[in-house]
N, C-alpha and C positions, 0 to 999 in steps of 0.2 A: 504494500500500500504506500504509494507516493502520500508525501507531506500535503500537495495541494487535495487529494483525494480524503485525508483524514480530516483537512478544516472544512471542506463540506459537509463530512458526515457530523463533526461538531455543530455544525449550522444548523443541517436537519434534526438533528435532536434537541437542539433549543426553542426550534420551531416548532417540532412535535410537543414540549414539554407545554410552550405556551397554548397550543390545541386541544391541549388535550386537558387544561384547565376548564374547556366549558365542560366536559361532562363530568367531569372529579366534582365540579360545585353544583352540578344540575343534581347529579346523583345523591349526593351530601344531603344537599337540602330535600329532597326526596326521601331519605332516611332507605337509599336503598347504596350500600356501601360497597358492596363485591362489584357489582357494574361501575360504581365510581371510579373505585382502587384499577380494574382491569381495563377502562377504556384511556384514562390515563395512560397507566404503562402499553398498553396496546399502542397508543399515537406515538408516543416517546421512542419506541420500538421502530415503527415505523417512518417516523421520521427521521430516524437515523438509520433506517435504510434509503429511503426514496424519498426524503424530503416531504417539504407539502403538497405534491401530487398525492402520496399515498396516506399522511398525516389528516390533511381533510376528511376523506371519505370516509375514515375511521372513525374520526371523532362525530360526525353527522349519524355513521350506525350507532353509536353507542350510545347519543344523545338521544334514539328516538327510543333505542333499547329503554331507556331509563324514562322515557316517556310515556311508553306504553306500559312501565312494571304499575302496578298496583299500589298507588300510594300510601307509605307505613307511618308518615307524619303527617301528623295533625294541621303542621301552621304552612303548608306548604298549597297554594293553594295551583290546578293544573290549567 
């Protein structure tokens, strides 16, 4: 792995990290945690493979994932 080839994938994962905070705090406040925890590291994941091409669409499945789960908290309104 070339040095300019590692500071990409440093990029994609900072980018994945920031994506992958909408479903960590959707899920959170949904009181639904396992979906939070995994779509996070899921984007994280994939954005340090392929960037926000594949960082996106992650976090879009995960967010509807956690949109569609059965809401477990009370103050959270859908």
């Amino acid at each position: 792995m070339t040095p300019h080839e590692f500071n990409l994938m440093l990029i994609g994962l900072f980018a994945g990290l920031l994506v992958g905070l909408v479903p960590l705090i959707t899920g959170m406040k949904k009181n639904q945690p396992a979906l939070a925890v995994g779509g996070f590291f899921a984007c994280t994941i994939t954005g340090a493979i392929l960037g926000l091409i594949l960082a996106v669409p992650t976090a879009c499945l995960f967010w509807w994932l956690v949109k569609k789960a059965p809401n477990k908290s009370g103050d959270y309104k859908d």
